[in-house]
N, C-alpha and C positions, 0 to 999 in steps of 0.2 A: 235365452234358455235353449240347451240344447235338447234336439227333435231328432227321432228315428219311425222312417217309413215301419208299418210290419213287420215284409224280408225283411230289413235290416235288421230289427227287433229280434227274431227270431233265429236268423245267424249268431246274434251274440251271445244268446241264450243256450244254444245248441239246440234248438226244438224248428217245429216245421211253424211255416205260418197259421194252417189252423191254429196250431196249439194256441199260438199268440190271440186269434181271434177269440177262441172258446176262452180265453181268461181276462180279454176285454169284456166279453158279453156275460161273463159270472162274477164282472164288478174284481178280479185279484189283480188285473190290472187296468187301473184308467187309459182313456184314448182320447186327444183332442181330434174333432174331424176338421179338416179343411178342406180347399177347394184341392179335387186329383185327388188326393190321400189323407189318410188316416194315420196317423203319427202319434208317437208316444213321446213323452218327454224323457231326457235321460236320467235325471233324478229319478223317475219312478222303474225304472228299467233296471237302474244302479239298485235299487230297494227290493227288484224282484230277485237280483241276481245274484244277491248276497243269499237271498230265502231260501231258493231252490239251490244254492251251490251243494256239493256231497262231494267230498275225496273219493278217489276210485280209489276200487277195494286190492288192489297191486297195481305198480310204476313197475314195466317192463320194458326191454329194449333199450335203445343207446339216444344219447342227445348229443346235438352236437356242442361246441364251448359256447356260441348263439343261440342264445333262445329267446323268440320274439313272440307276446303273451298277448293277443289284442285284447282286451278289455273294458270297463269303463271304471272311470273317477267315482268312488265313493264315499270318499271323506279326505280332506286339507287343513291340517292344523299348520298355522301360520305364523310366525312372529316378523321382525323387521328383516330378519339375517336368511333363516332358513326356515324350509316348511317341510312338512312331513304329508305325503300323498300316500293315501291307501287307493288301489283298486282290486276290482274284483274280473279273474281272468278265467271266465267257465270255472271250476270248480276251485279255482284256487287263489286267494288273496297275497297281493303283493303289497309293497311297502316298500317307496323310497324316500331319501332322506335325498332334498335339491334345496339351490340357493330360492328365495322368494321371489327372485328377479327371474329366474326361470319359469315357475309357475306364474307366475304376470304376462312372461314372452308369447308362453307356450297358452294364452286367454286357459288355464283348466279350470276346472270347476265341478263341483258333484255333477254327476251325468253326462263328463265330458268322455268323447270316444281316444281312448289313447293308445298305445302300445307301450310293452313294458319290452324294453332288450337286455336280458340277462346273459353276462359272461364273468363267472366264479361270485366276488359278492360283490359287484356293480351293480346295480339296476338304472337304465337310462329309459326316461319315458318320453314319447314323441308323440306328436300329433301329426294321424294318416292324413 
């Protein structure tokens, strides 16, 4: 299972680390403690990140043909051939379509940390 320290917790999120702590300590999101740090799992991260996601209310400015979306795994629908990976990237949900043999390569799984690279309607997802 994958574990995120706090910070890390709360970079994904876009929020500060208090934030992450006050929503451990009001039960909206579990913490396993261990020895040094307190870590979240990424299943439960991926569950927050979808809850609190919000489209901004205008897309302004220019992107370049690369756009890389760090994210996390929030759902893998799977058959023998090809799978279907949803994540959730700060406020916006991506969706790729890869071989199964990828997703097995690349170990994903709900609450895996990934990146999404977007250029026109590709989406390649990688593990940082």
């Amino acid at each position: 299972m994958t574990q995120f320290r706090i910070k890390e917790a709360a970079q994904l999120l876009g929020v500060s680390d208090d934030t992450v702590r006050r929503w451990v300590d009001s039960g909206r999101l579990t913490a396993i403690e261990g020895p040094g740090a307190t870590r979240v799992a990424g299943t439960e991260l991926a569950r927050l990140a979808q809850e609190i996601a919000q489209a901004p209310d205008v897309v302004t400015g220019r992107s370049s043909a690369r756009n890389q979306l760090p994210g996390l795994v929030t759902k893998i629908t799977s058959d023998t051939v090809m799978a279907q990976v949803e994540m959730q990237c700060g406020p916006y949900r991506v969706v790729s379509l890869m071989s199964a043999e990828a997703v097995r390569e690349l170990e994903l799984e709900p609450g895996s940390l990934a990146v999404a690279s977007v250029k026109a309607t590709t989406v390649v997802v990688t593990v940082p």
